[in-house]
N, C-alpha and C positions, 0 to 999 in steps of 0.2 A: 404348384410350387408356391410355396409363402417368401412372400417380400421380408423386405429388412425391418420393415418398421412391425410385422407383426411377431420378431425377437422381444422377448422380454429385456426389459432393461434391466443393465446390473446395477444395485444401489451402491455397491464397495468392490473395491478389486480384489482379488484372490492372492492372499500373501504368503507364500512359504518358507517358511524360515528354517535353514539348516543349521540345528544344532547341534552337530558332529563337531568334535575337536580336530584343531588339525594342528602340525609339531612341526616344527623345521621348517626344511625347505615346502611342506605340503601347504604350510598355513601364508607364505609369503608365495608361493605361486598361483595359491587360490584366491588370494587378497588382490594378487595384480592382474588376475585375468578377469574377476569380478568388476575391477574398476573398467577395464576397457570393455567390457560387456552393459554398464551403468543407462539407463535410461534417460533420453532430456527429460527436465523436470515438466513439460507439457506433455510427457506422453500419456495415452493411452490406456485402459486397463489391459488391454491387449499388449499392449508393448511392455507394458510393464513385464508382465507374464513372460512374454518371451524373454526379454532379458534378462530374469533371472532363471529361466529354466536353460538360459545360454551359460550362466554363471556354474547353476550345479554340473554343467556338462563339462567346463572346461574345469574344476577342482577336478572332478571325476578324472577327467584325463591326467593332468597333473598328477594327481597323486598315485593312477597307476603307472605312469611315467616312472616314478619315483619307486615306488615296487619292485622294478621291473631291473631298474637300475645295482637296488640294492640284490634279489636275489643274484643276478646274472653276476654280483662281487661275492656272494656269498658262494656260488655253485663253484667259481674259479680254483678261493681259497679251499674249501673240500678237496677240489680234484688235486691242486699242488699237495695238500696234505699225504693225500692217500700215495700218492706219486713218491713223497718223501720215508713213509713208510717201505714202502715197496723196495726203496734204495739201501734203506738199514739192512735189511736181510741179506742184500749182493755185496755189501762190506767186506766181510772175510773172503769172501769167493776173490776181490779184487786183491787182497791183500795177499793171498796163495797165487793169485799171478803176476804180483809184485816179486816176490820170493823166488822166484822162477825164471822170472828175467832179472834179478841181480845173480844168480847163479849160473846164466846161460844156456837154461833147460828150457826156454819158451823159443820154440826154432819147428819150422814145418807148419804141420796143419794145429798144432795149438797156437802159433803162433798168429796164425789166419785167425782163426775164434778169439783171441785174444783185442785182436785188433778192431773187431767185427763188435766184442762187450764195450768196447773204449770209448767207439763211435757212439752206440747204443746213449748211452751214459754220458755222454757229452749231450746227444740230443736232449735228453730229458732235463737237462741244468745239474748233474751234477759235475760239483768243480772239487778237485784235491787242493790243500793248500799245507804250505810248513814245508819252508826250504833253511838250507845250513844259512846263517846269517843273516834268519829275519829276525829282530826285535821283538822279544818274549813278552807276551801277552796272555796273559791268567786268563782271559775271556775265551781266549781258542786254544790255546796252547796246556796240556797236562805236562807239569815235569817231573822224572821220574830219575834224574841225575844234575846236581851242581858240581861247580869246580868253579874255580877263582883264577883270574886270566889279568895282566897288567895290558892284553891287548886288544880288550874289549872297557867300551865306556860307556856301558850300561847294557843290563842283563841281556844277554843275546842266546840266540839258539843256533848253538854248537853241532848236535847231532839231533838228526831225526828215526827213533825208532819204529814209528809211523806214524804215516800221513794222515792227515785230518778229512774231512769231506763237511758239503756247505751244499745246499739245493738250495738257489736263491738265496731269501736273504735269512734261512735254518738253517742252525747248526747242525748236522747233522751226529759230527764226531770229535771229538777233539783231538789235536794230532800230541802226541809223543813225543815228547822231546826231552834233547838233555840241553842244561842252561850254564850259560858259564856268565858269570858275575865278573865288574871291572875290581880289583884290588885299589881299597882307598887307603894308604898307610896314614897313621895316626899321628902328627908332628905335634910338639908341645905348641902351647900359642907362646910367642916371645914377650915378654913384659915389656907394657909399655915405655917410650927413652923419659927419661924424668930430667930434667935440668937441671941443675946443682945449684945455679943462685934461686932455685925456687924453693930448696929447702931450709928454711928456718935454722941458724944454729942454735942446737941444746945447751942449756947452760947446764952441769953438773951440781947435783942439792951443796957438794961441802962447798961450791965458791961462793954457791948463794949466801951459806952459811958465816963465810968470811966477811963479805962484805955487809951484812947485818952486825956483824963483831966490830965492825970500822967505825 
């Protein structure tokens, strides 16, 4: 076995320099894990080395941390997507069993299955919305009827000819509505009161006239 002293000695220490960019959160994670990984200024060429091969190893982590993070939001949004697709389709199916129970034909075993899609569909976040006397909003609301009411103070929803639907925070539908607007009658504005010793009296041109003739 060869002794220590018969290693060659190194003349310079072995320097590697990572020059990968890093963006965001990867460049300020890898900046701060560098620092606590940083060598005393007496170390070592060997220490050196380690701590920066501790440096690439924790960017390394960091920035698959950061990966890891982002796909697992990216995978999320996907599956909510496809979820919300999947909902547009069962739309009309809920709307024929809307129709059904305001006619009184949803009783028995439709009515079991009915109850059974409701559940379903509540799991998954879909929510209806658009009831008589919510505040008419053009963002959710399509209206497909006005009328003019002295008992509403600002445009309101009257009637609903169907409901909206919303998964999370997608629109899914816009609900149907008829809007009834407040009636604002038109009153003249009254002129302003004018004071009477504030107005100047007119002299008429013939007394001007007369008293030039004096």
């Amino acid at each position: 076995m060869s002794s220590t002293s018969d290693r060659p000695e190194r003349d310079e220490p072995i320097v590697i320099t990572d020059k990968r960019k890093l963006h965001g959160d990867h460049a300020a994670s890898g900046s701060q894990e560098g620092a606590k990984a940083a060598p005393p200024p007496d170390a070592t060429p060997d220490q050196q080395l380690l701590a920066e091969r501790t440096a690439d190893l924790q960017r390394v982590q960091a920035e698959y941390a950061n990966y890891r993070k982002r796909a697992d939001r990216e995978r999320l949004a996907a599956g909510e997507a496809a979820i919300g697709r999947a909902l547009v389709d069962f739309l009309p199916v809920l709307d024929n069993i809307d129709r059904a129970r305001e006619h009184g034909d949803l009783t028995g075993g439709l009515k079991a299955i009915a109850d059974q899609l409701d559940g379903v569909f509540a799991k998954l976040g879909l929510a209806a919305f658009g009831e008589v006397g919510d505040p008419f909003d053009p963002a959710i609301h399509e209206a497909v009827m006005h009328d003019e009411s002295d008992a509403v103070d600002e445009p309101t929803c009257t009637k609903v000819l169907r409901p909206g639907y919303e998964h999370g925070d997608r629109l899914l539908r816009p609900a149907m509505v008829g809007v009834t607007d407040p009636v604002h009658p038109v009153h003249p504005t009254p002129a302003p009161d004018t004071d009477i010793a504030d107005i100047a009296p007119q002299e008429s041109p013939d007394s001007e006239k007369s008293d030039s003739e004096n």
